[in-house]
N, C-alpha and C positions, 0 to 999 in steps of 0.2 A: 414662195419666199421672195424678198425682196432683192432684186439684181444687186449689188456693188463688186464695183472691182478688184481687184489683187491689192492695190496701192491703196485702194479705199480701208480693206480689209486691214493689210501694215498699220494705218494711220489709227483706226479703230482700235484695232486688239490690243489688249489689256499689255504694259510691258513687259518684255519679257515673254511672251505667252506661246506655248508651240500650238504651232497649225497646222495640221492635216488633211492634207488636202486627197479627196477617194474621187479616183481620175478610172477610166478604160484600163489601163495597165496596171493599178495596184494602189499603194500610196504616196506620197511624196509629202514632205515637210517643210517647213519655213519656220519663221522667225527664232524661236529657242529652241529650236530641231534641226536650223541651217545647216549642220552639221550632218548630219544622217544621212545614210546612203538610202534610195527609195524600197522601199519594198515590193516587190513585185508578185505578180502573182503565181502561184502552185498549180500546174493542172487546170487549170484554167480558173480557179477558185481563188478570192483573195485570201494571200494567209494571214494571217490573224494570229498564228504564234511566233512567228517572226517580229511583226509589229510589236507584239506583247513582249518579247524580247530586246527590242531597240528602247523602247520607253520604260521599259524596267532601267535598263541602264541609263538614260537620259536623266532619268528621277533619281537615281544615285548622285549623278554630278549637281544634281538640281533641288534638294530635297524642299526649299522654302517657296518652288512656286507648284501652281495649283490650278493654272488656268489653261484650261484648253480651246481653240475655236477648229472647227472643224469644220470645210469646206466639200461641195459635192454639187452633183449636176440635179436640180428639181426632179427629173423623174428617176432618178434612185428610187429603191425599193425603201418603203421604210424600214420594212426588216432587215436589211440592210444598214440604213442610218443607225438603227438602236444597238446594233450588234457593235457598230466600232465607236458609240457612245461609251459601252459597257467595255468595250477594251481598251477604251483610254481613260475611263475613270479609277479600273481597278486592275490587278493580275492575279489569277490564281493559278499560285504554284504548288509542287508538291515537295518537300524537306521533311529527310527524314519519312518516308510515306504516311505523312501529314500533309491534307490538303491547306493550303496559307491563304490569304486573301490581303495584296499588298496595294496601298491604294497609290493612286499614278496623278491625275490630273483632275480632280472632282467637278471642278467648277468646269463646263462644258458650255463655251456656246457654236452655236450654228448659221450658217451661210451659204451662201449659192457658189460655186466652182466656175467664174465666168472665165 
């Protein structure tokens, strides 16, 4: 992937747009996520229902945006990249012991964590 910076990244991302940045310690947020406390990790494992629960609620106050950019270091695992692709496009809950599927941020792009 192509290097750009933090302030490149600001300058680029769509307005508005929350970015996720998947760092050694877990997650960390910016622009329309500035708000959020980081997520960190479980057991040494990223948690990912945490996260699914800060961006459930971020998309409540948010519900008209749509854009995600999400940040991370090149040799991330891809299984990794696609895993928190799939948990910031959508959430699945359960209501009612009814599995839901509520969508979060669709639009998804990606970048390097300089």
């Amino acid at each position: 992937l192509p290097q750009i910076s933090e302030e490149e990244t600001a300058k680029s991302a769509p307005h508005g747009a929350l970015i996720v940045r998947l760092n050694k310690n877990g997650f960390a947020f910016g622009g329309l996520g500035i708000s959020l406390a980081p997520v960190g990790k479980k057991n040494e494992a990223y948690d990912f229902e945490t996260l699914s629960e800060r961006l459930l609620e971020l998309k409540k106050n948010h519900p008209d945006k749509d854009e995600v950019v999400l940040l991370f270091d090149p040799e991330t695992p891809y299984e990794l990249v696609i895993k928190l692709m799939d948990a910031t496009r959508e959430a699945v809950t359960k209501e009612n012991g009814k599995i839901t599927r509520k969508k979060l941020f669709p639009l998804v792009s990606v970048g390097a964590n300089t």
